[in-house]
C-alpha positions as CSV (number, residue, x, y, z in Angstrom):
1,X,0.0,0.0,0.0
2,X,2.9,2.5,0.1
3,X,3.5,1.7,-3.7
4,X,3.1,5.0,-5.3
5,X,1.6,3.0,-8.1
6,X,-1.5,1.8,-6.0
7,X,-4.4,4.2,-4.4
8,X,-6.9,3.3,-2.1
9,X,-9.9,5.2,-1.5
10,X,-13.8,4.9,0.5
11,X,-16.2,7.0,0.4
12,X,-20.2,7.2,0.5
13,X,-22.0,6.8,-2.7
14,X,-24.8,9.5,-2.0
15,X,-27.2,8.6,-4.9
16,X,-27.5,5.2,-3.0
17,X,-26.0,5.9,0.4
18,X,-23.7,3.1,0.1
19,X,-19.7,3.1,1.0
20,X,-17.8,2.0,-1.5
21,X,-13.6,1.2,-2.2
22,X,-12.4,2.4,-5.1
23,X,-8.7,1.1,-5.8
24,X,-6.5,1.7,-8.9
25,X,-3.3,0.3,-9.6
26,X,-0.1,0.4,-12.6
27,X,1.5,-2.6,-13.6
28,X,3.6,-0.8,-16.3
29,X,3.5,2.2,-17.9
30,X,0.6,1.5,-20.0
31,X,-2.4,0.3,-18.6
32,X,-4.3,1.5,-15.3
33,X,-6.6,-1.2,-13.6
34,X,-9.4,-0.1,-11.4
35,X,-11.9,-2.2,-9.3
36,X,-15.4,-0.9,-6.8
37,X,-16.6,-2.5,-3.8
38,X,-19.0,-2.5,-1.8
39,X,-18.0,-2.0,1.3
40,X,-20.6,-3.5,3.3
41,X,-21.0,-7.0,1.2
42,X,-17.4,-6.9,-0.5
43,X,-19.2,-7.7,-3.7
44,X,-17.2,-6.2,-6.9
45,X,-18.8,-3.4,-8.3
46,X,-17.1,-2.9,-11.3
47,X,-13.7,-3.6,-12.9
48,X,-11.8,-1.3,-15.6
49,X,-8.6,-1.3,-17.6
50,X,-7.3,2.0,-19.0
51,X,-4.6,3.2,-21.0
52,X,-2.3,5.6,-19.3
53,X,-2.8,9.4,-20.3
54,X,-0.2,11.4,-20.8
């Protein structure tokens, strides 16, 4: 977690009131992955792969 390639974040999702962890991470320096989760069930929200912007 001290990786300055990885962020962690929570916060509350006020159009449902529901917390939520939003975590990105870099592998290279190409793509940026991203996953949600629901904080209360640890269900997976949602999962993302981007290209890096310069």
């Amino acid at each position: 977690m001290f990786d300055k390639d990885v962020e962690v974040n929570r916060y509350i999702d006020e159009e449902v009131n529901l917390p939520i962890w939003y975590i990105t991470w870099r592998t290279d320096s190409t793509e940026v992955f991203s996953i949600k989760i629901n904080a209360l069930t640890g269900k997976v929200i949602s999962k993302e792969i981007n290209e890096v912007r310069e």
